[in-house]
C-alpha positions as CSV (number, residue, x, y, z in Angstrom):
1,X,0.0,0.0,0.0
2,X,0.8,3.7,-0.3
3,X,3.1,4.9,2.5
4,X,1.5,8.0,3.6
5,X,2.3,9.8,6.9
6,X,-0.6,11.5,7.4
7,X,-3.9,9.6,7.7
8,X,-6.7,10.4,5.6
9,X,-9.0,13.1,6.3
10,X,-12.5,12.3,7.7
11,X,-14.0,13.3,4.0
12,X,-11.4,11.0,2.3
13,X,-12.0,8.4,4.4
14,X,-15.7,8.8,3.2
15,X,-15.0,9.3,-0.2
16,X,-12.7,5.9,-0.1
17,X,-15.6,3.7,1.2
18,X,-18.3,5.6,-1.1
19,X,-15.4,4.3,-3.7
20,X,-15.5,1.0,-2.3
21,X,-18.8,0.5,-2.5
22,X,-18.8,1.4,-6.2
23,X,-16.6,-1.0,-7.3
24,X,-17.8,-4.2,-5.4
25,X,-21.2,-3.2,-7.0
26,X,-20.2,-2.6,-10.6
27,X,-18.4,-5.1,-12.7
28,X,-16.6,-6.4,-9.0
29,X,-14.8,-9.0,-10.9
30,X,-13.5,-6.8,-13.8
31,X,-9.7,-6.3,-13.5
32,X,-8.7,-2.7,-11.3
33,X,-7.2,0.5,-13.9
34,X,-5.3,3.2,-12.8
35,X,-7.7,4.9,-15.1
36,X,-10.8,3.5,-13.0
37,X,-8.9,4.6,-9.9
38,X,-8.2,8.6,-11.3
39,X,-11.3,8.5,-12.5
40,X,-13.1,7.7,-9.1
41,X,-11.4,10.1,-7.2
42,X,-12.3,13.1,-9.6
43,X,-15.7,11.8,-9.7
44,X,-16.3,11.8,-5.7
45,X,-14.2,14.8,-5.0
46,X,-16.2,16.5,-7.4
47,X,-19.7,15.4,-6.3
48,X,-19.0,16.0,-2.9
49,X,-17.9,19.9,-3.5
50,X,-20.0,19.9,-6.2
51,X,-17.9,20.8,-8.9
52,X,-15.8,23.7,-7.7
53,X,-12.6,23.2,-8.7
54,X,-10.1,24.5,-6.3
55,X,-12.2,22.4,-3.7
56,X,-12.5,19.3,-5.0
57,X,-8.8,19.3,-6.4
58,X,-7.4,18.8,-3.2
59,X,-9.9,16.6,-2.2
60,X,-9.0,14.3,-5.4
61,X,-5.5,14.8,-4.5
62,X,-5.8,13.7,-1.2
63,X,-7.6,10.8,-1.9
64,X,-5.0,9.6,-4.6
65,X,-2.4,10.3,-2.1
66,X,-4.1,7.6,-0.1
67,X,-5.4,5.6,-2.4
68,X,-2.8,2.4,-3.5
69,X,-1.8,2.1,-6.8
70,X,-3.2,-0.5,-8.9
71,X,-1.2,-3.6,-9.6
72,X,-1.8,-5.8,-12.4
73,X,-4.3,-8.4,-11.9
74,X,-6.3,-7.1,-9.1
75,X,-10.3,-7.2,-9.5
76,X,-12.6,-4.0,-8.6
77,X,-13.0,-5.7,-5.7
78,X,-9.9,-6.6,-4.4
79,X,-9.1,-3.3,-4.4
80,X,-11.7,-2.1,-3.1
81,X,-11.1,-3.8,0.1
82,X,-7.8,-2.6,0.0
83,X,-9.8,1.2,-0.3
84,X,-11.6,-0.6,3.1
85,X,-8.1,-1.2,4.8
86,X,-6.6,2.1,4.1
87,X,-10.3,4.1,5.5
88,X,-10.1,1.7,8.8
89,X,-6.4,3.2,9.2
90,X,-4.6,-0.1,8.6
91,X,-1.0,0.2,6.8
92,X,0.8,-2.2,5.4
């Protein structure tokens, strides 16, 4: 996982299970993207601040920040327990 020194926000930790949630409801077998992680973090940064930019950029950016990066072969939702484990607080 993503070795971050700060622990997520209360709102990213929100946005991480809302992201969770997602992916173990659509496609949860399909394999993980970066592209499919990038693109959930825009989408719940920006729904949550409702599309103002300079708002919801650093909410992306925190979430991404937390967020692990994708390794090859990992299903939606494998990683989106690993989006579970990195909410709760627990590092690898």
């Amino acid at each position: 996982m993503t070795n971050v020194t700060n622990a997520p926000s209360e709102l990213c930790r929100t946005l991480l299970h809302c992201m969770a949630d997602t992916l173990i409801v659509v496609d949860p077998q399909e394999p993980m993207t970066a592209g499919d992680r990038l693109d959930l973090a825009r989408r719940y940064a920006d729904t949550w601040h409702h599309r103002t930019p300079q708002d919801s950029g650093a909410t992306e950016r925190e979430i991404l920040a937390h967020a692990p990066a994708v390794r090859p072969g990992t299903t939606r939702d494998e990683y989106a327990a690993q989006l579970r484990l990195v909410a709760q607080g627990v590092t690898a």
